[in-house]
mmCIF file as Biopython writes it, N, C-alpha, C and O atoms, coordinates in Angstrom:
data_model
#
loop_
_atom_site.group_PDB
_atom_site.id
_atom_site.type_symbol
_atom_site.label_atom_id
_atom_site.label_alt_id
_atom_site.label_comp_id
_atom_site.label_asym_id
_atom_site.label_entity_id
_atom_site.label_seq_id
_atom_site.pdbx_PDB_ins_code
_atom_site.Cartn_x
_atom_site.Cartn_y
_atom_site.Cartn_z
_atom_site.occupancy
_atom_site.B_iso_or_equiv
_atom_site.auth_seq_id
_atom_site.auth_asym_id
_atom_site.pdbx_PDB_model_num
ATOM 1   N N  . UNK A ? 1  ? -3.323  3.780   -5.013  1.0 0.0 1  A 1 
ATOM 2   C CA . UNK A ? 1  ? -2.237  3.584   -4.092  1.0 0.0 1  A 1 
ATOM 3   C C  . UNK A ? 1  ? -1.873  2.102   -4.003  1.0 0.0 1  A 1 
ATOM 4   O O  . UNK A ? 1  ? -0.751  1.745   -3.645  1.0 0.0 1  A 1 
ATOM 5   N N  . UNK A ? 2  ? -3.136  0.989   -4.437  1.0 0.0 2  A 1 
ATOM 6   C CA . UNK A ? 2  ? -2.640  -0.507  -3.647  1.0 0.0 2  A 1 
ATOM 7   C C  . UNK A ? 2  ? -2.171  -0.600  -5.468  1.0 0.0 2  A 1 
ATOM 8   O O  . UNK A ? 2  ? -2.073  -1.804  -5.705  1.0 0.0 2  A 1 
ATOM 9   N N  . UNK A ? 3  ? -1.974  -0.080  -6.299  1.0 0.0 3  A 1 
ATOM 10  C CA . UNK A ? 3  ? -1.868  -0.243  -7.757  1.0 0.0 3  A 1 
ATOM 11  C C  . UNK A ? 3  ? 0.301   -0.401  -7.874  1.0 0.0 3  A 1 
ATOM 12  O O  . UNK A ? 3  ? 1.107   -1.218  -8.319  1.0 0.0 3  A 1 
ATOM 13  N N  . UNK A ? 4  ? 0.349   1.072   -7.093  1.0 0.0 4  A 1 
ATOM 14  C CA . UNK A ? 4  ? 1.548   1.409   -6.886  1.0 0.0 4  A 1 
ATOM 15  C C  . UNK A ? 4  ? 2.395   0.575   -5.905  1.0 0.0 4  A 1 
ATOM 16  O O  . UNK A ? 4  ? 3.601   0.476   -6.132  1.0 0.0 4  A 1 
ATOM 17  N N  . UNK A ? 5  ? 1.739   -0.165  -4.599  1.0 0.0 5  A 1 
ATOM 18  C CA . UNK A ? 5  ? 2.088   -0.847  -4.012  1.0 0.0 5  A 1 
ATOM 19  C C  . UNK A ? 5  ? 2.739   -2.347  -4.537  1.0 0.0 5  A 1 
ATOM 20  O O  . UNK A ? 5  ? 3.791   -2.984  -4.496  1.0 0.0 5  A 1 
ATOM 21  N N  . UNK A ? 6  ? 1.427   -2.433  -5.027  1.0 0.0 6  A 1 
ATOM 22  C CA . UNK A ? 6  ? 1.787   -3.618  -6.342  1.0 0.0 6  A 1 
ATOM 23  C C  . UNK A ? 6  ? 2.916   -3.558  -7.102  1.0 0.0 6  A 1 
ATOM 24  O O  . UNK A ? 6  ? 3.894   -4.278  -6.900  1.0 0.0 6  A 1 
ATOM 25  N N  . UNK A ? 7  ? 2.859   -2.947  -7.748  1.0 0.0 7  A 1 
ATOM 26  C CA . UNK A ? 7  ? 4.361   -2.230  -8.933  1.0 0.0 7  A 1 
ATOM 27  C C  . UNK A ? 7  ? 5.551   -2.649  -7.945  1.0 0.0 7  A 1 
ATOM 28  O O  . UNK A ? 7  ? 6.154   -3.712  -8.088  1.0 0.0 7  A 1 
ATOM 29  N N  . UNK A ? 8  ? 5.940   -1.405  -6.578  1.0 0.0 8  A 1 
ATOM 30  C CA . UNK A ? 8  ? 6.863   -2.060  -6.368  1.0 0.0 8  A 1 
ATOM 31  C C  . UNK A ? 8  ? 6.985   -3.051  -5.854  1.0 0.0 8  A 1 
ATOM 32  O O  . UNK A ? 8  ? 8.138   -3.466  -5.735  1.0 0.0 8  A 1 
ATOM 33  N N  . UNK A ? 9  ? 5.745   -3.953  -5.269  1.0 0.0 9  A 1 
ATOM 34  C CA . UNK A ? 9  ? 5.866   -5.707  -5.053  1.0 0.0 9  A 1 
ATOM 35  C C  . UNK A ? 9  ? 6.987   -6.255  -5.870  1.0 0.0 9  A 1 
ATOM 36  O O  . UNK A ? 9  ? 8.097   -6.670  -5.539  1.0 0.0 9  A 1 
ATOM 37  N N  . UNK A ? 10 ? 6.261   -6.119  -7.293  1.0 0.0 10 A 1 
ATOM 38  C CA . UNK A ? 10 ? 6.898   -6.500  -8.469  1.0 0.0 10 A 1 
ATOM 39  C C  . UNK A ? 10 ? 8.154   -6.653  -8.687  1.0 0.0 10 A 1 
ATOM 40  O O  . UNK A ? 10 ? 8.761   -7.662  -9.046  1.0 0.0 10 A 1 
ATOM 41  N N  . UNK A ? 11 ? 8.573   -5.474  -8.426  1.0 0.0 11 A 1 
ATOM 42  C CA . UNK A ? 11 ? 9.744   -4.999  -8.692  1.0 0.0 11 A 1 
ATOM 43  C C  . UNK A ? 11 ? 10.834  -5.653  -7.949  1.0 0.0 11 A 1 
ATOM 44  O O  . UNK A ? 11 ? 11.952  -5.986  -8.343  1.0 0.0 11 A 1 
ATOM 45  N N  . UNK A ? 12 ? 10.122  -5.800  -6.461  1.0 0.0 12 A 1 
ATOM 46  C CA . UNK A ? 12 ? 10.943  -6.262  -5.515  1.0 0.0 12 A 1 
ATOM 47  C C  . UNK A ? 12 ? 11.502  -7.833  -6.238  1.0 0.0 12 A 1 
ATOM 48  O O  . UNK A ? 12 ? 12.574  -8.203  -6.718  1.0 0.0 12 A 1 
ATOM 49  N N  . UNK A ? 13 ? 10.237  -8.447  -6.031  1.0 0.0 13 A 1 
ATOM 50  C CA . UNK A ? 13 ? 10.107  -9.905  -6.773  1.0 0.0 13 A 1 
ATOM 51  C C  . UNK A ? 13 ? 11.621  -9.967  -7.705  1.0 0.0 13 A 1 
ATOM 52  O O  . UNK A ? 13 ? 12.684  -10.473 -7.344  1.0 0.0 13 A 1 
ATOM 53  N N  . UNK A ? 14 ? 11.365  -9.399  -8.768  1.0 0.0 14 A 1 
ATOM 54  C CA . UNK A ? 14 ? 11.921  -9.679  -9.932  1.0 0.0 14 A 1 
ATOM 55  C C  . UNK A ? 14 ? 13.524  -9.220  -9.828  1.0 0.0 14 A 1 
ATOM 56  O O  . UNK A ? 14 ? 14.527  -9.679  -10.374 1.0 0.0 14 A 1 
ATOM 57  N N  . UNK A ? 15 ? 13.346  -8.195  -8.959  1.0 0.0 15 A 1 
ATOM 58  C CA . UNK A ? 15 ? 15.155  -7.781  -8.619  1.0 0.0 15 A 1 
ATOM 59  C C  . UNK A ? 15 ? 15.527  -8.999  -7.811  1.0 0.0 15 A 1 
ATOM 60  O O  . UNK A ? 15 ? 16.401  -9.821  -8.088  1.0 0.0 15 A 1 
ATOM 61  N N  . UNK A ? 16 ? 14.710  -8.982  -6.752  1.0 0.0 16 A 1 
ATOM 62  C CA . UNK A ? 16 ? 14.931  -10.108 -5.717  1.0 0.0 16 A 1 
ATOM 63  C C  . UNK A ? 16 ? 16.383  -11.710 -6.587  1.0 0.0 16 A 1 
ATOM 64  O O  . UNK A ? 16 ? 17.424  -12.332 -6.377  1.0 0.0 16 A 1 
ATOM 65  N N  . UNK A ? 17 ? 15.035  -11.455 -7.728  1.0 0.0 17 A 1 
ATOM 66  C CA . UNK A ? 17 ? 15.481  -13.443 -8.556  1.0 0.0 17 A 1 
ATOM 67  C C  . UNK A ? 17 ? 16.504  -12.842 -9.271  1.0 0.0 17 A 1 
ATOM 68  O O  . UNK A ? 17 ? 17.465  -13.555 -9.559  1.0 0.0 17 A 1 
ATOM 69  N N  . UNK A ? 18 ? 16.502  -11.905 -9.553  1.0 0.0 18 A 1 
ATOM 70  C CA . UNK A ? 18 ? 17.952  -11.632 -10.495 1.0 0.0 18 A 1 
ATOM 71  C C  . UNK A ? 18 ? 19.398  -11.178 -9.470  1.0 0.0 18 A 1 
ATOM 72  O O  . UNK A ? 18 ? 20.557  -11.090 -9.876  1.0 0.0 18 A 1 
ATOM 73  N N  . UNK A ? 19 ? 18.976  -10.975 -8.268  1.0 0.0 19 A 1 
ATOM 74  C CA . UNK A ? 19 ? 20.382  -10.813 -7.316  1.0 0.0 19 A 1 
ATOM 75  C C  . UNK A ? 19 ? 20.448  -9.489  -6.924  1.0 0.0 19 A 1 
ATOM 76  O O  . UNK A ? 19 ? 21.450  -9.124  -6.309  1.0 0.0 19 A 1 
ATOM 77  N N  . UNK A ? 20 ? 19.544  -8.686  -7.173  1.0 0.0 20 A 1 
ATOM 78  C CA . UNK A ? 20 ? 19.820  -7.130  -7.247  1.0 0.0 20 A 1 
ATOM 79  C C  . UNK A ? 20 ? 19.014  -7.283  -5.555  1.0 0.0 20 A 1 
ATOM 80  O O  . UNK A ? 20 ? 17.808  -7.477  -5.405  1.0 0.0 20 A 1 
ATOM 81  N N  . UNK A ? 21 ? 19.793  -7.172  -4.680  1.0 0.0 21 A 1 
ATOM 82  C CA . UNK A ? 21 ? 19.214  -7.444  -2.983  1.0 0.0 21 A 1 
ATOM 83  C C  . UNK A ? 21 ? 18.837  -5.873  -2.616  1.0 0.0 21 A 1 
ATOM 84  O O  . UNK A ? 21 ? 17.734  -5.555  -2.172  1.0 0.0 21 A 1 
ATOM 85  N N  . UNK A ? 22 ? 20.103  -4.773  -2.909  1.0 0.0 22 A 1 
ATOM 86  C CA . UNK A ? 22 ? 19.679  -3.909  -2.603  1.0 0.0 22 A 1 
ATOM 87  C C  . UNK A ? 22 ? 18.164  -3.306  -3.037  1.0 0.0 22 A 1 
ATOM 88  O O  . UNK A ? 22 ? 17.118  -3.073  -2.431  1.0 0.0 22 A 1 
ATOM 89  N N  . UNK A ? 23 ? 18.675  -3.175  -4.538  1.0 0.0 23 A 1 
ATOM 90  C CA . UNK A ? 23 ? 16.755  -2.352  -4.516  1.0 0.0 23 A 1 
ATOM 91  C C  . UNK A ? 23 ? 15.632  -3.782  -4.382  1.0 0.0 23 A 1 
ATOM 92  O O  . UNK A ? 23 ? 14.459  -3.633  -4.724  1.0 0.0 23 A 1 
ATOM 93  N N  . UNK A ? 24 ? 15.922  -4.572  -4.077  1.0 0.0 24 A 1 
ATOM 94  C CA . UNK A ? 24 ? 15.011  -5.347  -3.603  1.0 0.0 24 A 1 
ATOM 95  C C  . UNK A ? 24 ? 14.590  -5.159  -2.265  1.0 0.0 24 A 1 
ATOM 96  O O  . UNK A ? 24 ? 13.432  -5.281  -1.866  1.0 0.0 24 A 1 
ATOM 97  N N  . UNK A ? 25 ? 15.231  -4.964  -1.829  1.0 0.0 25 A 1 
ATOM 98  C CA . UNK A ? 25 ? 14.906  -4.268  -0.316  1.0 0.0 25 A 1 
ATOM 99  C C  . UNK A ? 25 ? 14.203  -3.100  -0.467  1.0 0.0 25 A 1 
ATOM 100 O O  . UNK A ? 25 ? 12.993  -3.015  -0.255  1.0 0.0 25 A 1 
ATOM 101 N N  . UNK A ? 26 ? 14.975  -2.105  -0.859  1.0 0.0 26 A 1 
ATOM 102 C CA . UNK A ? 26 ? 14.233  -0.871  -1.088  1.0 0.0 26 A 1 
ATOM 103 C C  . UNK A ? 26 ? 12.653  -1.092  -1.493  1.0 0.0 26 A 1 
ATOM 104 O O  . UNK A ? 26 ? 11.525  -0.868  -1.055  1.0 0.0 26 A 1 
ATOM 105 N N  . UNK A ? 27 ? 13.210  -1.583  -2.433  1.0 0.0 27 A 1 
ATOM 106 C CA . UNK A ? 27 ? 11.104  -1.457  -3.115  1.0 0.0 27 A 1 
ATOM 107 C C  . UNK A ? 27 ? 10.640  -2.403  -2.136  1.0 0.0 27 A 1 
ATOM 108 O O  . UNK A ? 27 ? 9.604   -1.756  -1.979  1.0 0.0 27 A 1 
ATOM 109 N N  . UNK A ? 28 ? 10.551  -2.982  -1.656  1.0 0.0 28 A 1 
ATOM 110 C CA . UNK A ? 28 ? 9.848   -3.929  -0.633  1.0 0.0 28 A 1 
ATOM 111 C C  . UNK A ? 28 ? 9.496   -3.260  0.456   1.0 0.0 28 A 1 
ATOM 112 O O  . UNK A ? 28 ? 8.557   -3.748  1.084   1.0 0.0 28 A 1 
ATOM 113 N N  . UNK A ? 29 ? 10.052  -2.128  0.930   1.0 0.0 29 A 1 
ATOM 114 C CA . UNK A ? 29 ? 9.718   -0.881  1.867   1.0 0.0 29 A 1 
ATOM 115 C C  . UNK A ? 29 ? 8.851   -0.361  1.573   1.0 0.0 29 A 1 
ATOM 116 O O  . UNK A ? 29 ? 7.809   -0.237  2.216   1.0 0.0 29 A 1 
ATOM 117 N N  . UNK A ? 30 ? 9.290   0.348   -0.208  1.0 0.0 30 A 1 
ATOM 118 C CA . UNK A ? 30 ? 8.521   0.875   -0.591  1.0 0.0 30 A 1 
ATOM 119 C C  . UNK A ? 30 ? 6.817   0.549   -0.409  1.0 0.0 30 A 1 
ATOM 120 O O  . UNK A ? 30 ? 5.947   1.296   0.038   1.0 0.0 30 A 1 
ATOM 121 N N  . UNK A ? 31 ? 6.716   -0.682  -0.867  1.0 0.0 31 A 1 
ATOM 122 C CA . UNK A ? 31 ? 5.592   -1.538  -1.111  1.0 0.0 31 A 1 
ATOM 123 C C  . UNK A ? 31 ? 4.837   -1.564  0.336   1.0 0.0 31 A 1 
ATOM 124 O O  . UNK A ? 31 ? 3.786   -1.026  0.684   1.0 0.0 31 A 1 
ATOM 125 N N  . UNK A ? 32 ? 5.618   -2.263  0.943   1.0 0.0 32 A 1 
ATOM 126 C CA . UNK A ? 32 ? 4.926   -1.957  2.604   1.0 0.0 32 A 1 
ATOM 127 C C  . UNK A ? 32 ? 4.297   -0.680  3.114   1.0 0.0 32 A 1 
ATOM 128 O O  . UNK A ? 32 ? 3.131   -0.467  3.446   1.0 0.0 32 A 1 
ATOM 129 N N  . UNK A ? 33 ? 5.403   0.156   3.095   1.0 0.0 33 A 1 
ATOM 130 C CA . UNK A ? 33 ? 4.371   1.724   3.240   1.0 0.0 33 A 1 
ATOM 131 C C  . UNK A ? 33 ? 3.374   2.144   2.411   1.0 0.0 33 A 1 
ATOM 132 O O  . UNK A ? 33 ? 2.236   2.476   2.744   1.0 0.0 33 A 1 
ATOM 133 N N  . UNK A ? 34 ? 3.858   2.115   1.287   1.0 0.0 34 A 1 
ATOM 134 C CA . UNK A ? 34 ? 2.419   2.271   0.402   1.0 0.0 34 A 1 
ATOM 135 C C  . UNK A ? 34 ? 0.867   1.476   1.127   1.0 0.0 34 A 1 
ATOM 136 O O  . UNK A ? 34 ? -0.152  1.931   1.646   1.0 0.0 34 A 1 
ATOM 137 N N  . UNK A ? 35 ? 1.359   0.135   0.826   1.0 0.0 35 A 1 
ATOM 138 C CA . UNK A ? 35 ? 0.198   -0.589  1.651   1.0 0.0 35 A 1 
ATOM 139 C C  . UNK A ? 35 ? -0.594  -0.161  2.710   1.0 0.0 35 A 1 
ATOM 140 O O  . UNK A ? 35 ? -1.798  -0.075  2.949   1.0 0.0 35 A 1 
ATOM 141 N N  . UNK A ? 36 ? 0.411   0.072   3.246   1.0 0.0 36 A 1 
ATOM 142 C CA . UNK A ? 36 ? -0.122  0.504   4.947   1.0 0.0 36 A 1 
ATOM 143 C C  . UNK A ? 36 ? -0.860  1.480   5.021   1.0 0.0 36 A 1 
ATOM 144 O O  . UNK A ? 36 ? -1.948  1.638   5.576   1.0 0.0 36 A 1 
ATOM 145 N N  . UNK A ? 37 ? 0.189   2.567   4.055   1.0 0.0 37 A 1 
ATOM 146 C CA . UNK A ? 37 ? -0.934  4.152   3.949   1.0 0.0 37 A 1 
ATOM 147 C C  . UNK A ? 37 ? -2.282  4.063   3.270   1.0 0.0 37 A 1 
ATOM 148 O O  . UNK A ? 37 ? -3.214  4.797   3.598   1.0 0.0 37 A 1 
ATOM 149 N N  . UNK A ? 38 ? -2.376  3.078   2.243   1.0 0.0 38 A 1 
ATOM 150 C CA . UNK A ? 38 ? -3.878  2.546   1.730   1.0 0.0 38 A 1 
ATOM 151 C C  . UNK A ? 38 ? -4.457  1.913   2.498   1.0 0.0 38 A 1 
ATOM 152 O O  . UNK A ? 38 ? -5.602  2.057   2.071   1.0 0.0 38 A 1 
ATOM 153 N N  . UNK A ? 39 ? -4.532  1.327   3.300   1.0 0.0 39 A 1 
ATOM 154 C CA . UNK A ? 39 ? -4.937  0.641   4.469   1.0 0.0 39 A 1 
ATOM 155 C C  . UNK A ? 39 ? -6.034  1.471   5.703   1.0 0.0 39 A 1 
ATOM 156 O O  . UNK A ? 39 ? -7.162  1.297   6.166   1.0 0.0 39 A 1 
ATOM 157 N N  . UNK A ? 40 ? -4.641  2.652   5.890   1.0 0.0 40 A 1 
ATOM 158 C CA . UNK A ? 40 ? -5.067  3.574   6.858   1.0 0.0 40 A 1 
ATOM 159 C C  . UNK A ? 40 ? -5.920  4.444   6.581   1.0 0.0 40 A 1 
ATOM 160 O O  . UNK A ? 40 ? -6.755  4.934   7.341   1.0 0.0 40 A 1 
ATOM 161 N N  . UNK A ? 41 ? -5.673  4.742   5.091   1.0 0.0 41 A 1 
ATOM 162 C CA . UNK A ? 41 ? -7.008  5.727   4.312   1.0 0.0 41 A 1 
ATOM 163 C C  . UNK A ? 41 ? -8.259  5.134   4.272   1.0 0.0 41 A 1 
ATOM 164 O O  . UNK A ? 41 ? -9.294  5.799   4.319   1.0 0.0 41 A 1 
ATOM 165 N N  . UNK A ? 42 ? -8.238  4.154   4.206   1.0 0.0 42 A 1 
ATOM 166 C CA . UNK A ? 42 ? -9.552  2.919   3.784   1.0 0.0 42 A 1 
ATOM 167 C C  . UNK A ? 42 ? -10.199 2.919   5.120   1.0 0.0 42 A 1 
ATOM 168 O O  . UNK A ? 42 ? -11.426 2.921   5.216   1.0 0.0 42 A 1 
ATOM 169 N N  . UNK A ? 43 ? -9.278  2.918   6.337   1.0 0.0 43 A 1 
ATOM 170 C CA . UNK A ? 43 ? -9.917  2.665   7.567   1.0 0.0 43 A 1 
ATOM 171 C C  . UNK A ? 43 ? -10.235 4.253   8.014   1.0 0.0 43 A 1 
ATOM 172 O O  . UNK A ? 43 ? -11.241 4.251   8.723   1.0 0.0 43 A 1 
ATOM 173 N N  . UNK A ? 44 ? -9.805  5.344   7.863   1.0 0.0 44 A 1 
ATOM 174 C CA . UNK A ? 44 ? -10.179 6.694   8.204   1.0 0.0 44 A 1 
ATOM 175 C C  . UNK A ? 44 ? -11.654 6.725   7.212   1.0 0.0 44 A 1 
ATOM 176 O O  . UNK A ? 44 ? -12.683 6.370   7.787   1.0 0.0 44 A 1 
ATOM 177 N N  . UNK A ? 45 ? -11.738 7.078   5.971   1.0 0.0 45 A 1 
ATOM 178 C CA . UNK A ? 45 ? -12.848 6.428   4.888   1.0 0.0 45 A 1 
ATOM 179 C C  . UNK A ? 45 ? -13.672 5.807   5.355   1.0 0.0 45 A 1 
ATOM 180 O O  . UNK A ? 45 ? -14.809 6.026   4.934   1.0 0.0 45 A 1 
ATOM 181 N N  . UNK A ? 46 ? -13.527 4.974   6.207   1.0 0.0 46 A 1 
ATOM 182 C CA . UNK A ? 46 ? -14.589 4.115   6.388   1.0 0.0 46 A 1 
ATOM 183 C C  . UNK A ? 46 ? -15.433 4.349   7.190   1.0 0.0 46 A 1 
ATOM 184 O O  . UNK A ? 46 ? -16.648 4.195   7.062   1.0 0.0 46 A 1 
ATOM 185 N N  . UNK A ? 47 ? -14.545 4.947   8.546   1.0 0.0 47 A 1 
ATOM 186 C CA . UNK A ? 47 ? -15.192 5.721   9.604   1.0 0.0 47 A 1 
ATOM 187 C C  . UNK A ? 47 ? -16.235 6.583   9.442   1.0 0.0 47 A 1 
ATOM 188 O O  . UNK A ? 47 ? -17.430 6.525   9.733   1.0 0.0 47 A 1 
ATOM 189 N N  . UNK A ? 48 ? -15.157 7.840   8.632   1.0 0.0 48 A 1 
ATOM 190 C CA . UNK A ? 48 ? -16.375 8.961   8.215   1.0 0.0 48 A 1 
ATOM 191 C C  . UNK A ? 48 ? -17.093 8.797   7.628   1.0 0.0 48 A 1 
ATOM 192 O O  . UNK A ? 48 ? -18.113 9.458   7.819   1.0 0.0 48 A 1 
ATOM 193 N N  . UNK A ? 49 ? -17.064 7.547   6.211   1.0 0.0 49 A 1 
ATOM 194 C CA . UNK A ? 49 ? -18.461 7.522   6.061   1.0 0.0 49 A 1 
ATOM 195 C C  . UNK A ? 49 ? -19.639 6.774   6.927   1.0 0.0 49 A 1 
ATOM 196 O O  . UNK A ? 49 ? -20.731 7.305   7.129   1.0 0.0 49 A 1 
ATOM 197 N N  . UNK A ? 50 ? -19.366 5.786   7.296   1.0 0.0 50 A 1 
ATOM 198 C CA . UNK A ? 50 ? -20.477 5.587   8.678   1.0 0.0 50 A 1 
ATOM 199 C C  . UNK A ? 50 ? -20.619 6.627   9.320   1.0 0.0 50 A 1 
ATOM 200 O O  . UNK A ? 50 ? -21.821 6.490   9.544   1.0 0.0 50 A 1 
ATOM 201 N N  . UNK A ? 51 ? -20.293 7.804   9.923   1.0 0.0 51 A 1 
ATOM 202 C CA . UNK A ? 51 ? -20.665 8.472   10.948  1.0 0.0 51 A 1 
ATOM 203 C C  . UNK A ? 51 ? -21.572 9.466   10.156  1.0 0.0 51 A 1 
ATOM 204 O O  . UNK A ? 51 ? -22.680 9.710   10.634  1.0 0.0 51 A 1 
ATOM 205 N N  . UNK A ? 52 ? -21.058 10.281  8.550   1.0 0.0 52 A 1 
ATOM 206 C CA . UNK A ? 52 ? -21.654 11.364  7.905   1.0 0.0 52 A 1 
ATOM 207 C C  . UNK A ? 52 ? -23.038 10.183  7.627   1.0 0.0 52 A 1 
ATOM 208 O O  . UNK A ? 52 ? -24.180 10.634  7.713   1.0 0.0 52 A 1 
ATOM 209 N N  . UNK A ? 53 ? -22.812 8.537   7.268   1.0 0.0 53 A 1 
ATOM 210 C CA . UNK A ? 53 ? -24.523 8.347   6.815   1.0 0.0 53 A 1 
ATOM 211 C C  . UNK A ? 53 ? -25.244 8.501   8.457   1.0 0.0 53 A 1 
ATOM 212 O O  . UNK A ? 53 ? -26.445 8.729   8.313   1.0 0.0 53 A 1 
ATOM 213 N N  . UNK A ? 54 ? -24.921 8.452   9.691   1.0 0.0 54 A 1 
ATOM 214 C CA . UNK A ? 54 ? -25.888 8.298   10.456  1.0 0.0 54 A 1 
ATOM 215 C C  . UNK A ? 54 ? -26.014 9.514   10.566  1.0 0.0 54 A 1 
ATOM 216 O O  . UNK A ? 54 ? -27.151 9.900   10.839  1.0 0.0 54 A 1 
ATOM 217 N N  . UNK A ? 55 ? -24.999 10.488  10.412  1.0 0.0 55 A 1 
ATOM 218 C CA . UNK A ? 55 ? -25.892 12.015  10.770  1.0 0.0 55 A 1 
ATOM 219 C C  . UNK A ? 55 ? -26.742 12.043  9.580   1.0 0.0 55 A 1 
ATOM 220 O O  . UNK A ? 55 ? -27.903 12.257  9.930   1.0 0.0 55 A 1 
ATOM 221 N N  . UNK A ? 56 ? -26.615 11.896  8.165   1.0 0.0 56 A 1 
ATOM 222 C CA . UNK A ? 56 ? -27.446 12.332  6.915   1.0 0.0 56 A 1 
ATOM 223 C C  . UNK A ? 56 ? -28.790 11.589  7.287   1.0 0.0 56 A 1 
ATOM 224 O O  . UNK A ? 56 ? -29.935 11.917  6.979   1.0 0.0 56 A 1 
ATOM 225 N N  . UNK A ? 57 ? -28.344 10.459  8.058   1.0 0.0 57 A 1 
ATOM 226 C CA . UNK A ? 57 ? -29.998 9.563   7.755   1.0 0.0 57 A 1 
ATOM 227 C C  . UNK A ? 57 ? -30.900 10.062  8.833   1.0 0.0 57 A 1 
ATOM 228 O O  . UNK A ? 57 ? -32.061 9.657   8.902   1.0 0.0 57 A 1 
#
């Protein structure tokens, strides 16, 4: 997901310098949500696994 986030970073970037504002915007959304939703998985992830090792241990 932070792979794809990346990509449209990129994308944004490079439309950005060439004048293309609209999908520079767009993918820059894009990129943000992506982020965020990897973010939020990582922090749900993280939780459950601390809680499943203290019940396993």
């Amino acid at each position: 997901m932070l792979k794809w986030a990346l990509i449209f970073f990129i994308v944004s970037v490079v439309a950005g310098l060439l004048g293309f504002t609209g999908i520079a915007a767009g993918a820059a959304s894009i990129a943000k949500i992506l982020f965020f939703v990897a973010v939020a998985l990582f922090v749900i992830f993280l939780v459950l696994g601390m809680t499943i090792y203290k019940a396993v241990k």
